[in-house]
VOMAR-982978 format. One line per 4 residues: for each residue x, y, z of N, C-alpha, C. Coordinates in Angstrom, 2 decimals. Layout:
N
X,Y,Z,X,Y,Z,X,Y,Z | ...
***
This chain:
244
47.76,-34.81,-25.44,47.53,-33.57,-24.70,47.96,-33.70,-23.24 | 47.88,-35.02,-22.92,47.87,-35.14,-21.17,49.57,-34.92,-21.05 | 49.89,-35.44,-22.16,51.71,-35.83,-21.81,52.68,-34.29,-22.31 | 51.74,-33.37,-22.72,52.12,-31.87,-22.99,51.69,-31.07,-22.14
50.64,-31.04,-21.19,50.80,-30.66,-20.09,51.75,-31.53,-19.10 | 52.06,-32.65,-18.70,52.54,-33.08,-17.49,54.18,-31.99,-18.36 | 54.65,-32.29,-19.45,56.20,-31.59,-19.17,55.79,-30.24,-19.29 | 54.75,-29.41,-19.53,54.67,-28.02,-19.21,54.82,-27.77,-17.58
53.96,-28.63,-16.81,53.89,-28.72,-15.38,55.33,-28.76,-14.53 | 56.01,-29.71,-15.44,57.71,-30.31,-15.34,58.23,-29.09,-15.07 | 58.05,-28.73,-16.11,58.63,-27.20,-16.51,58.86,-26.43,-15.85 | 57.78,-26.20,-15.64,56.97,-24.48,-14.52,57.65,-24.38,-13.19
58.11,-25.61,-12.83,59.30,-25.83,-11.37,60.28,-24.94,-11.45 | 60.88,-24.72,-12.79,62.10,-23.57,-13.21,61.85,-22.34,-13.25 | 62.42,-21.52,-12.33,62.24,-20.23,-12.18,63.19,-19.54,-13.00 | 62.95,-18.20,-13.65,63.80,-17.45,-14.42,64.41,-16.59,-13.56
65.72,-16.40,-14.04,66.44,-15.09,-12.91,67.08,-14.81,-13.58 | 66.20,-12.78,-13.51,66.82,-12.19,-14.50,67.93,-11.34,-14.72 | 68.80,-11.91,-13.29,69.96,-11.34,-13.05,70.81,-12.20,-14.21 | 70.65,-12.60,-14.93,71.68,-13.30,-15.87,71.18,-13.37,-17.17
72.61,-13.41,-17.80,72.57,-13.41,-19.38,72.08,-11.94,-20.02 | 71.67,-11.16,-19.09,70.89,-9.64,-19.25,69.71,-10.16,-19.84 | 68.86,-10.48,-19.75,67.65,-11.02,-20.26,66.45,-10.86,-19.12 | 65.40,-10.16,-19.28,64.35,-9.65,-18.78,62.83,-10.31,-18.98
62.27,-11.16,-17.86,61.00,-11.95,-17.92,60.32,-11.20,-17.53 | 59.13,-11.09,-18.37,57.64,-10.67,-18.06,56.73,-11.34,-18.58 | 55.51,-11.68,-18.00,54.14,-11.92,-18.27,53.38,-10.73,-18.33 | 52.36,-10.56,-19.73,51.35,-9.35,-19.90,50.15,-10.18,-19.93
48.97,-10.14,-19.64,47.68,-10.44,-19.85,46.70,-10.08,-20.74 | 46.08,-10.74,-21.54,45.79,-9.92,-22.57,43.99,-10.38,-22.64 | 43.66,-9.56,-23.12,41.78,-10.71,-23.25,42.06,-11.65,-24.49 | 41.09,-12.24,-24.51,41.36,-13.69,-25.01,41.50,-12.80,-26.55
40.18,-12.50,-26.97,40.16,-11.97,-28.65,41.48,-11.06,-28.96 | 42.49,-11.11,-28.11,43.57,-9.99,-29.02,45.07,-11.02,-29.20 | 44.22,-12.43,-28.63,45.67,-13.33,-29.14,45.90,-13.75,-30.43 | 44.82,-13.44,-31.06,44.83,-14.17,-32.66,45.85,-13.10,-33.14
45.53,-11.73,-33.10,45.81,-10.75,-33.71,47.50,-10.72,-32.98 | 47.80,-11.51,-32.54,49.64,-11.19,-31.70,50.40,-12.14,-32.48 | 49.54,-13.42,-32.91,49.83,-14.64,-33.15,49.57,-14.07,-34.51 | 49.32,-13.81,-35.42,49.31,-13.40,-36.98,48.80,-14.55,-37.53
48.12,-14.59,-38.96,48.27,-15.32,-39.88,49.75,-16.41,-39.55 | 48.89,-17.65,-39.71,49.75,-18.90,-39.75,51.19,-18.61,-39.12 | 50.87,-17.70,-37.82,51.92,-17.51,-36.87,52.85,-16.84,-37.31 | 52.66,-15.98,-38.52,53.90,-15.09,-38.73,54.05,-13.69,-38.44
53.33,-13.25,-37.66,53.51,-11.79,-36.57,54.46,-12.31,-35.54 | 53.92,-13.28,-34.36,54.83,-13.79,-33.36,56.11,-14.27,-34.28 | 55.95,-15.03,-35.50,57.66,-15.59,-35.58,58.73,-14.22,-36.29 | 58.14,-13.40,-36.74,58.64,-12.19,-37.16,58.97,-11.06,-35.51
58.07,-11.21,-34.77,58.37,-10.48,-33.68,59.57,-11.33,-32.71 | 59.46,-12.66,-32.90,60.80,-13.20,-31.82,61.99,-13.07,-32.84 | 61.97,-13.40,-34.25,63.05,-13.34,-34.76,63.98,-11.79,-34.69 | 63.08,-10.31,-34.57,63.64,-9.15,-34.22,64.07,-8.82,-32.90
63.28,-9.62,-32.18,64.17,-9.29,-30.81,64.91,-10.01,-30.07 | 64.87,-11.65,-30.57,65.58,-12.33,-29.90,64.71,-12.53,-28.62 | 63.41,-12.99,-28.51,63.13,-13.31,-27.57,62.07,-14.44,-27.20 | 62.02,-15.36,-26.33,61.34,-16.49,-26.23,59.79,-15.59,-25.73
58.87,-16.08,-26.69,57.44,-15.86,-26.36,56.85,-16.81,-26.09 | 55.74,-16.98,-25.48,54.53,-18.04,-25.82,53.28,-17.54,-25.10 | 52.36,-18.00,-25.78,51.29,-17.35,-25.14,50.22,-18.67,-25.05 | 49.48,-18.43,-23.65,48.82,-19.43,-22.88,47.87,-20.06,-24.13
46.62,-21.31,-23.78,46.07,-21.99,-24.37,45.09,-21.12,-24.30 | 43.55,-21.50,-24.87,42.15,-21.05,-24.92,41.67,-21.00,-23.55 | 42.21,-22.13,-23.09,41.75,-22.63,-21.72,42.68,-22.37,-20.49 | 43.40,-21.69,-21.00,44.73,-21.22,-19.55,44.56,-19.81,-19.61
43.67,-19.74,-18.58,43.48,-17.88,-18.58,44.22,-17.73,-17.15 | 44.28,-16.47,-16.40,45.07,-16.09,-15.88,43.88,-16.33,-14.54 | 44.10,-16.40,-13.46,43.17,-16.77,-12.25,41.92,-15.89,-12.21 | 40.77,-15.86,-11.82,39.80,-15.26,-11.54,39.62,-14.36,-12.54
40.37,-13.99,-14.03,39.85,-13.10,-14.92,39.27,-14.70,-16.38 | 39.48,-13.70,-17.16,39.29,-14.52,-19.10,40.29,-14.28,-19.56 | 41.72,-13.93,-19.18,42.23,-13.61,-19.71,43.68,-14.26,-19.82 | 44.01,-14.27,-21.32,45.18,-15.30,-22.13,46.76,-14.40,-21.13
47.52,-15.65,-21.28,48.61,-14.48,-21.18,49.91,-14.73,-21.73 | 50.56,-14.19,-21.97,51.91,-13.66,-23.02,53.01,-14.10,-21.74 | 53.74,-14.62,-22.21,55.46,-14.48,-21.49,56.53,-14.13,-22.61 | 57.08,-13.34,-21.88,58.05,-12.65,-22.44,59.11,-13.07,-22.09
60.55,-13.45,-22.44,61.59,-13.42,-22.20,62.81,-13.01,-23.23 | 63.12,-11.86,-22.96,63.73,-11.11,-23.42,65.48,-10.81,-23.26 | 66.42,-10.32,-24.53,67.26,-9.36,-23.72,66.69,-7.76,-23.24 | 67.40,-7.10,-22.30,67.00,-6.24,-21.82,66.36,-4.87,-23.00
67.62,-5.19,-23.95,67.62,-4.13,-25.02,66.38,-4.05,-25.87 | 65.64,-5.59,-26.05,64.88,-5.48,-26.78,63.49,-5.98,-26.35 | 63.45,-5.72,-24.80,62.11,-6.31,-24.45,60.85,-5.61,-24.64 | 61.32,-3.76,-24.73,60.33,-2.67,-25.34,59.61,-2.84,-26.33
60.69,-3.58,-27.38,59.99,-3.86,-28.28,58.59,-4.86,-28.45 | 59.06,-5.72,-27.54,58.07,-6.83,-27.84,56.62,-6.38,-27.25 | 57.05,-5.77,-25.81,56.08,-4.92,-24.92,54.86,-4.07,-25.98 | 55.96,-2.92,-26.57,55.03,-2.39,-27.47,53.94,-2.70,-28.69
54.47,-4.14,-28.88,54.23,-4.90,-30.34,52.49,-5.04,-29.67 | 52.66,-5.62,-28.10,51.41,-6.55,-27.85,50.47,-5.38,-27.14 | 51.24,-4.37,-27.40,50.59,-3.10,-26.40,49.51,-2.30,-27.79 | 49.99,-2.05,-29.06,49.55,-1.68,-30.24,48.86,-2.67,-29.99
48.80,-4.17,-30.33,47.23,-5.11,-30.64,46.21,-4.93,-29.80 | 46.77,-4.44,-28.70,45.43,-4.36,-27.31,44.87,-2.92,-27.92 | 45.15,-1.95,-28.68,44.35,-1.38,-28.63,43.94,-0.51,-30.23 | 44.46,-1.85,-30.63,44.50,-1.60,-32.53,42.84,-1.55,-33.06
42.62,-0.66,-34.04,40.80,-1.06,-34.31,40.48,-2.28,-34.52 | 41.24,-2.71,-35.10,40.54,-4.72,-35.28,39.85,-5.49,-33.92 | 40.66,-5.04,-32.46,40.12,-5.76,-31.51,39.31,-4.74,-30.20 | 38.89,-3.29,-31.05,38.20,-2.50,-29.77,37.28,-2.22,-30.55
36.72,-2.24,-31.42,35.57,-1.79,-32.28,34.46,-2.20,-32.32 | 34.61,-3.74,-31.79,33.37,-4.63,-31.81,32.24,-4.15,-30.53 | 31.11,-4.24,-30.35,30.24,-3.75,-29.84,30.92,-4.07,-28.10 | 31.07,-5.29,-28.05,31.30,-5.69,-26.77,32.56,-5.10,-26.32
33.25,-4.99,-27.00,35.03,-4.39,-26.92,34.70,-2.66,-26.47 | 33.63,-2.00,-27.12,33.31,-0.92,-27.09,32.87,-0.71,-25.52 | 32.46,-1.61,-25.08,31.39,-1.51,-23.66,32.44,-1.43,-22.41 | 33.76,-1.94,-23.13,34.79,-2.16,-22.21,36.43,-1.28,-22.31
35.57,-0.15,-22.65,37.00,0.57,-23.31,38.19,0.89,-22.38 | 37.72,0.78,-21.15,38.67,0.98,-19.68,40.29,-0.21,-20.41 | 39.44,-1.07,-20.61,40.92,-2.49,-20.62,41.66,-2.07,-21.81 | 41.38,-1.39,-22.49,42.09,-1.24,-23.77,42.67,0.28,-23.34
42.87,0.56,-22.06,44.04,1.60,-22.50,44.96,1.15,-20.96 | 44.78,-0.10,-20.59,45.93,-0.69,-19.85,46.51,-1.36,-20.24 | 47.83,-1.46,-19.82,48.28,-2.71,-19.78,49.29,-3.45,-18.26 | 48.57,-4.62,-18.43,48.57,-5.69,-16.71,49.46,-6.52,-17.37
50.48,-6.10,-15.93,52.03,-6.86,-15.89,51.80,-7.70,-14.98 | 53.00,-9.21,-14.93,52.53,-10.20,-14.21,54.25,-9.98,-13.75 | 54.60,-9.34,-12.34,55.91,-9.33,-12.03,56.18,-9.88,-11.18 | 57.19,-9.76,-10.53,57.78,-10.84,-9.08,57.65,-9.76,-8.05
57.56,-10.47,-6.70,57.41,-9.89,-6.07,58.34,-8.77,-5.13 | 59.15,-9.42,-5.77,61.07,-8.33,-5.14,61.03,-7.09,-5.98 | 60.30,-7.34,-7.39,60.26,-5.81,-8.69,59.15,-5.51,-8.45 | 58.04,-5.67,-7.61,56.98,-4.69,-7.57,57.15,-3.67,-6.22
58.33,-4.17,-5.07,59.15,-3.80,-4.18,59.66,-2.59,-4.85 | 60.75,-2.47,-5.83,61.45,-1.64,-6.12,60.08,-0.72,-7.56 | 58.69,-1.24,-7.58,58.32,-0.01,-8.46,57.94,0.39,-7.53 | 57.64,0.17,-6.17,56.86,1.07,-5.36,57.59,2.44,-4.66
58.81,1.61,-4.71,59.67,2.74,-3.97,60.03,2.65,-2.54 | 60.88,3.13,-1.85,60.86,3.78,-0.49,59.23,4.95,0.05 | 58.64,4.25,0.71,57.54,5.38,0.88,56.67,5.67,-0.19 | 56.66,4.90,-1.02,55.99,5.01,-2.73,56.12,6.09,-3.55
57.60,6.71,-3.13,58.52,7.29,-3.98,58.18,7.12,-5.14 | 58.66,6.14,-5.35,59.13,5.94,-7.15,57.68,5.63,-7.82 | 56.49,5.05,-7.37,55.35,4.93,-8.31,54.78,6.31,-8.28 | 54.75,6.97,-7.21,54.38,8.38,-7.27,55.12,9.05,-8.46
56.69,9.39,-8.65,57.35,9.63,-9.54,56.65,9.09,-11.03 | 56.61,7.66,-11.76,56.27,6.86,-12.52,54.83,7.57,-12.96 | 54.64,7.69,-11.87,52.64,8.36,-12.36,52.99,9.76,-12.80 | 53.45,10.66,-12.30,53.80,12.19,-12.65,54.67,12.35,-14.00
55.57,11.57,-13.85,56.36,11.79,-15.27,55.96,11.54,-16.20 | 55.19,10.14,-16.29,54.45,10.05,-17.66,52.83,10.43,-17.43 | 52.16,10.63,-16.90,50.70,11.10,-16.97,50.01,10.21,-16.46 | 50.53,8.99,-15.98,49.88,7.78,-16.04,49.43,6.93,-14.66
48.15,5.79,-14.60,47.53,5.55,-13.26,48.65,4.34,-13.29 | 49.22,3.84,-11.88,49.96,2.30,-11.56,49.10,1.98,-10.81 | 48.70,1.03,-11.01,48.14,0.30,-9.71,48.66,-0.98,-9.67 | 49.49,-1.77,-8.29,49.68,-2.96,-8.23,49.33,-3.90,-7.01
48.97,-4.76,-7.34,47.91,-6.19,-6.24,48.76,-5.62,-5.30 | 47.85,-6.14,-4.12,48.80,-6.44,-2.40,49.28,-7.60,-2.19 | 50.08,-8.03,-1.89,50.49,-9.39,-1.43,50.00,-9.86,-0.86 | 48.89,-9.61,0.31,48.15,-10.41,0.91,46.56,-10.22,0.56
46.01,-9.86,-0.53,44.76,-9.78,-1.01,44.50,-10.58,-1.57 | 45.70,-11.48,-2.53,45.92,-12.02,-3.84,46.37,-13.55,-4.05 | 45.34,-14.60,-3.37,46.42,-16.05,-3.23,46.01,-16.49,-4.78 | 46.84,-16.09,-5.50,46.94,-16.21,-6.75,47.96,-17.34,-7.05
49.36,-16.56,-7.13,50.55,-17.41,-7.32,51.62,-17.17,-6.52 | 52.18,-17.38,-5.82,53.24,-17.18,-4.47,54.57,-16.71,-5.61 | 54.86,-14.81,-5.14,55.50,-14.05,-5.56,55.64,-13.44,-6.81 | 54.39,-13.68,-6.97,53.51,-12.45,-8.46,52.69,-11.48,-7.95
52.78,-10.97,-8.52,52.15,-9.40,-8.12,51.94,-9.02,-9.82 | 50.29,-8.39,-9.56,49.81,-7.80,-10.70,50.05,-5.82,-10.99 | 50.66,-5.82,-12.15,51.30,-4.33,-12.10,50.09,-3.37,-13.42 | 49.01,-3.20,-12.98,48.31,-2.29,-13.97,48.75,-0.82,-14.28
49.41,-0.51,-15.50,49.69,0.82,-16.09,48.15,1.10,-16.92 | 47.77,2.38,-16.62,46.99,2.88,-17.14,46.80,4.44,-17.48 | 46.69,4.64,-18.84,46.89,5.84,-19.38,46.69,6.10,-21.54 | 47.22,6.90,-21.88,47.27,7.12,-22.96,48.56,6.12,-23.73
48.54,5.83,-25.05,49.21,4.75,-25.45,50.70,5.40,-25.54 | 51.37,5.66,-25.67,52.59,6.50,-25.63,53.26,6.92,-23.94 | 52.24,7.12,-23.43,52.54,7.45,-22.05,52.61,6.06,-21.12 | 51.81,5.40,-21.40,51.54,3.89,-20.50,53.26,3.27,-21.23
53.27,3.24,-22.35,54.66,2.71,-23.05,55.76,2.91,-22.07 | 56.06,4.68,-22.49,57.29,5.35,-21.52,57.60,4.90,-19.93 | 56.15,4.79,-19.63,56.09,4.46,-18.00,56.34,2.84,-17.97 | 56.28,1.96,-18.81,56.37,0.18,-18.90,58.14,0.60,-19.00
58.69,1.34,-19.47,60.04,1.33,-20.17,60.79,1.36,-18.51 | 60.17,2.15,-17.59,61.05,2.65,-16.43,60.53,1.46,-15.68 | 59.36,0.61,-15.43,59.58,-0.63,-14.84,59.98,-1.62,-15.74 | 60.47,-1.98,-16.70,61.30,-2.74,-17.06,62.80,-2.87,-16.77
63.51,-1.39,-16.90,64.19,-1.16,-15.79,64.49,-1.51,-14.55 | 63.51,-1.05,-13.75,63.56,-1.56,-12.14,63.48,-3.19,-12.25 | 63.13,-3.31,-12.86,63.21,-4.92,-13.08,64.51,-5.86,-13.54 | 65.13,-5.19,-14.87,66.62,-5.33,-14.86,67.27,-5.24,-14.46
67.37,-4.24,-13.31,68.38,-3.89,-12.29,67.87,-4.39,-10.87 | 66.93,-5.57,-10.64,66.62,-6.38,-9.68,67.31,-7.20,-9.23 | 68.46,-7.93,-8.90,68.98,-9.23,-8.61,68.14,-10.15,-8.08 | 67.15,-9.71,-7.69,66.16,-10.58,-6.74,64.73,-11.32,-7.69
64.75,-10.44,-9.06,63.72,-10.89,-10.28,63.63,-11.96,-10.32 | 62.78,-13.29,-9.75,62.72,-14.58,-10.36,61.05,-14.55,-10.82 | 61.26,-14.68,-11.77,59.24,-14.91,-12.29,58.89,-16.60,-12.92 | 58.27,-17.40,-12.47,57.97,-18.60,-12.43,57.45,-18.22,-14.28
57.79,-19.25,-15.30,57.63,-19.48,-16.60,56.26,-20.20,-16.88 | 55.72,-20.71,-15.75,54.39,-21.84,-16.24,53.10,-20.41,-16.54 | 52.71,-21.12,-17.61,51.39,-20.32,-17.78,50.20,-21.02,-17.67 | 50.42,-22.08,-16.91,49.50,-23.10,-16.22,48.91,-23.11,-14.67
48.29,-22.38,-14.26,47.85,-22.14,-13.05,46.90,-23.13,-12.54 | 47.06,-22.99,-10.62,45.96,-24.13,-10.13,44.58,-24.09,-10.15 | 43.61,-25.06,-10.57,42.74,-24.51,-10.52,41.65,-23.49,-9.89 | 40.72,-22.42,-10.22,40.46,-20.99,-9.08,38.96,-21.51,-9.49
38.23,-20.61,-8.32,36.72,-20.70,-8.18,36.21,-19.99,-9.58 | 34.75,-20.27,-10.13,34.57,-19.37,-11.29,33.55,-18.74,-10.45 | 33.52,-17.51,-10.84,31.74,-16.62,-10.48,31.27,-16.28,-11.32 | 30.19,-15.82,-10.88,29.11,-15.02,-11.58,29.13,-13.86,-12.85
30.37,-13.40,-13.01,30.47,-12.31,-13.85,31.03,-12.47,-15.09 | 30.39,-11.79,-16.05,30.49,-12.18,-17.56,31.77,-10.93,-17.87 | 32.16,-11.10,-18.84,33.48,-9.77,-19.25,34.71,-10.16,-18.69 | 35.18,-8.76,-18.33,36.58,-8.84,-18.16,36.18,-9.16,-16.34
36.92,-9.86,-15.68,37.18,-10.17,-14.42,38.18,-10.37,-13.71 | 38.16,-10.87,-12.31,39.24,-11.08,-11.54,38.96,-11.60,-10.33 | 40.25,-10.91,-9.32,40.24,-11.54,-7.85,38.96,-10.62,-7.70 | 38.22,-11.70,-6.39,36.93,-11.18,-5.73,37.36,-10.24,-4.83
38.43,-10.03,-4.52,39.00,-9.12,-3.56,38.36,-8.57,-2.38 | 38.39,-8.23,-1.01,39.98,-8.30,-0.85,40.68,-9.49,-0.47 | 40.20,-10.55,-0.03,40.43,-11.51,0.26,39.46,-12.98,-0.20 | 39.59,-13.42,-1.10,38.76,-14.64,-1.20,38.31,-15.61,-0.67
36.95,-15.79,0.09,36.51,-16.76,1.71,35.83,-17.69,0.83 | 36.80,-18.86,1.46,36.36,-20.16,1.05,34.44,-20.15,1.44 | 33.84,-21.44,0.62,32.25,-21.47,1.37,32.09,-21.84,2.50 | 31.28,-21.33,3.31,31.03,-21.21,5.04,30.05,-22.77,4.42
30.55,-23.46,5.67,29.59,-24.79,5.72,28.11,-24.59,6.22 | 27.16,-24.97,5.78,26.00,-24.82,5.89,25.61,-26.27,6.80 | 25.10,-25.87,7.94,24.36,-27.14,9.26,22.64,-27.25,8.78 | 22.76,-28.56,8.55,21.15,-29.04,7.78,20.01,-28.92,9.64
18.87,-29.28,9.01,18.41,-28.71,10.24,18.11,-30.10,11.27 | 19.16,-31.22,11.38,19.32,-32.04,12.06,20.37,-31.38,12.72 | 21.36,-30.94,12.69,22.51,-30.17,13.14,23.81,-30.70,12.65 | 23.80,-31.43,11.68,24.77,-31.96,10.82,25.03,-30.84,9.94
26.28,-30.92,8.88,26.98,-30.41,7.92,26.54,-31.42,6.91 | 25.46,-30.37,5.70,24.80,-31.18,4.95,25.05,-30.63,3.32 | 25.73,-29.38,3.36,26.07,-28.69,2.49,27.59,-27.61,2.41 | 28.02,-27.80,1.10,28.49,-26.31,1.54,27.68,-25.25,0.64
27.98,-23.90,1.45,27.18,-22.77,0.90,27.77,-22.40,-0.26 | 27.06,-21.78,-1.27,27.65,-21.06,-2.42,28.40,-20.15,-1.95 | 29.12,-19.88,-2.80,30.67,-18.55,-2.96,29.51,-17.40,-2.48 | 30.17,-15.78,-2.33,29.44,-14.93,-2.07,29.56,-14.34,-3.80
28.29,-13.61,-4.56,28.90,-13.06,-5.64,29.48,-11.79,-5.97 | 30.15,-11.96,-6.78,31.23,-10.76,-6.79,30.83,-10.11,-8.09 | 31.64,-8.66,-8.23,31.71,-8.04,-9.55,32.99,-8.66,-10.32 | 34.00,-9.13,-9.88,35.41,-9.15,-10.19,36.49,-8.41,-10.40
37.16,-8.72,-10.55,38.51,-7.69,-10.62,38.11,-6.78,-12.14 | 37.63,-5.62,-11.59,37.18,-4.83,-12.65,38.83,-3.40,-12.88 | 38.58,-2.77,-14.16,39.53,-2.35,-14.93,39.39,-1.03,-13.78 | 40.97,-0.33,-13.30,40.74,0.92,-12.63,40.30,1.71,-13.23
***
């Protein structure tokens, strides 16, 4: 195990740029319970879904969730033509009855009608627009909420930016189709391949989670009552990065 992470780690140094070969990288996030259902029986959903589109998948470990949430995540690497497809494949499991029905799934119905893109930071540039043109546009044409991280809220991963579409399943689709786009027609698209992140603080909150936002403050040192530094203080607690 140790010697399959160190060449995943190896790895993750290689950035994708999706100015070439026409081939389109994305990371989606998914909650943990809807990876079984992507991954099929003895892996033959995923090997049936890369063999139709021609595209390199993999999706994180039990234990490689995405920073400050629970949640698994998908990489995509795609040609341009057929990255919809794959998009849509994992977009149907997020909100198929097998994985929203269960009591707890029920309590959380907000996450099951998004879907959270893991993009670069040059393509969350061009979804925003000139003047936030174009996400304004993106929201009106298809019906649908965008919301994406700030660059300086988020010391997550240096030049990721989190892209939440939220809406009806057909409409959130149409609207993923026009930033996939802006993304193909990026020259500047590089999205880091590791789905191995550094280790993040855990808190207090059970469910779906996230960044403590807006900014995450390390623990303030606590002076014992000699006037020494005898502790550090606990984190402050948070709700987490809850679903818009």
């Amino acid at each position: 195990m140790n010697i399959l992470r160190k060449m995943v780690a190896a790895e993750s140094t290689k950035d994708i740029d999706n100015s070439s070969k026409d081939r389109v990288t994305l990371k989606v996030l998914i909650p943990a319970h809807v990876a079984g259902s992507i991954i099929g029986k003895a892996g033959e959903a995923i090997k049936q879904l890369k063999s139709r589109t021609k595209a390199h998948i993999k999706i994180s470990g039990r234990d490689e969730v995405f920073p400050y949430t629970e949640e698994r995540i998908v990489l995509v690497v795609a040609p341009s033509h057929s990255m919809m497809e794959a998009v849509t494949f994992i977009h149907a499991k997020l909100r198929s009855p097998e994985n929203t029905n269960s009591k707890a799934q029920r309590n959380n119905k907000k996450r099951h009608r998004e879907m959270k893109l893991i993009i670069s930071e040059s393509s969350a540039g061009k979804v925003i627009g000139k003047s936030g043109h174009t996400i304004q546009k993106i929201q009106e044409d298809h019906k649908v909420r965008v919301f994406l991280s700030s660059k300086d809220e988020w010391g997550v991963a240096s030049g990721e930016r989190l892209c939440t579409v939220a809406g009806k399943e057909v409409d959130v689709n149409s609207a993923i189709q026009d930033v996939l786009n802006l993304i193909k027609d990026d020259p500047y698209a590089k999205l880091n391949k590791s789905l191995i992140y550094p280790a993040f603080p855990k808190f207090d909150c059970g469910g779906y989670q996230g960044y403590p936002g807006p900014i995450y403050q390390r623990p303030a040192r606590v002076r014992g009552r000699e006037g020494g530094v005898s502790a550090m203080a606990p984190p402050p607690l948070h709700n987490g990065y809850q679903s818009e």
